[in-house]
C-alpha positions in Angstrom: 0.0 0.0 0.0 1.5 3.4 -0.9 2.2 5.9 1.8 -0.9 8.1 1.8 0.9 11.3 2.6 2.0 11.0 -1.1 -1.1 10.9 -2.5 -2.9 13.2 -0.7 0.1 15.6 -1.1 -0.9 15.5 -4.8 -4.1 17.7 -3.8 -4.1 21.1 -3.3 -7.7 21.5 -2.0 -6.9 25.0 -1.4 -6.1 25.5 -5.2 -9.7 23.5 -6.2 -11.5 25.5 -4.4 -10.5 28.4 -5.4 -10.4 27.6 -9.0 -14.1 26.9 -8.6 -15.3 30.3 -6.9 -12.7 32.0 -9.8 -15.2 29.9 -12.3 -18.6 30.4 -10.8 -18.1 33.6 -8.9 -20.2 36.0 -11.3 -20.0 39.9 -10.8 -22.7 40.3 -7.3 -26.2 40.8 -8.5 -28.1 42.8 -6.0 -31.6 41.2 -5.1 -34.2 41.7 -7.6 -38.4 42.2 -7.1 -39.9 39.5 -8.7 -42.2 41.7 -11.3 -38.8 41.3 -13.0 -39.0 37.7 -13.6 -35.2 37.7 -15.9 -33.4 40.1 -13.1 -35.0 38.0 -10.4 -33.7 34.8 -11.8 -30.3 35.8 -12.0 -30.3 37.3 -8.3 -31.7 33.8 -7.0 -29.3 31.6 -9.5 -26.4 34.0 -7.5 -27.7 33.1 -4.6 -27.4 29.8 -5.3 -24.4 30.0 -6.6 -22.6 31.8 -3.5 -24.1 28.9 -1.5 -22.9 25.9 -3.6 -19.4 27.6 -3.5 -19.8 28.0 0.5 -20.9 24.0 0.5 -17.8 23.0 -1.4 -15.1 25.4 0.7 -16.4 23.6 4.1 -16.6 20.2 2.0 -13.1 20.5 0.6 -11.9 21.1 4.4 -13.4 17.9 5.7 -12.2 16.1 3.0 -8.3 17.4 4.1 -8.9 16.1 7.6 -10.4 13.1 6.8 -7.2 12.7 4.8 -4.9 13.5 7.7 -6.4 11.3 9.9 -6.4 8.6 7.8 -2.5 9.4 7.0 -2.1 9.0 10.4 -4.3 5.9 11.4 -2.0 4.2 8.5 0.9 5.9 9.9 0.3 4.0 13.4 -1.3 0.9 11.6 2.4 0.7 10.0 4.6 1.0 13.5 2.4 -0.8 15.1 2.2 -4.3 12.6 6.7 -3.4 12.6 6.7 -3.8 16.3 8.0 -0.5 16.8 5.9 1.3 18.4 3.0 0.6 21.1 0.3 3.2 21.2 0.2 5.4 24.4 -3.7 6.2 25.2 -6.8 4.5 23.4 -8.6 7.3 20.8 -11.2 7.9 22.0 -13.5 9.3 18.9 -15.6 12.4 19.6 -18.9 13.0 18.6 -19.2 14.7 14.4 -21.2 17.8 14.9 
């Protein structure tokens, strides 16, 4: 199995997410009445579209420390089937919020 750390080095989450709000970040469109149907459209699809970037920022952050953690459960899976290491305390998970 290859040492995760490489892989997930190969990610630049960062970089993805911003190349996605560079892609999908349209000049701000104030709020619109909805007697104009086209200008009212646009303001909710920005609306949207602020939001869906939002989602993805906080996704792309899980997904980075669900990466380190798992880089570092293999980490210890790998001292720990050499003999070289015994783990200190028990980890103890904590409840996702």
């Amino acid at each position: 199995m290859a040492d995760l750390s490489k892989i997930t080095g190969k990610f630049d989450f960062q970089k993805i997410v911003d190349d996605v709000k560079s892609m999908i970040s349209p000049a701000p469109i104030p709020e619109a009445n909805k007697n104009d149907p086209i200008a009212y459209h646009m303001s909710e699809l920005n609306k949207h579209t602020k939001s869906l970037a939002e989602n993805h920022a906080n996704q792309a952050d899980i997904i980075a420390k669900i990466s380190n953690v798992l880089d570092a459960l293999y980490q210890e899976t790998m001292k720990s089937r050499k003999g070289q290491d015994t783990p200190s305390a028990p980890i103890i998970p904590t409840s996702a919020k």
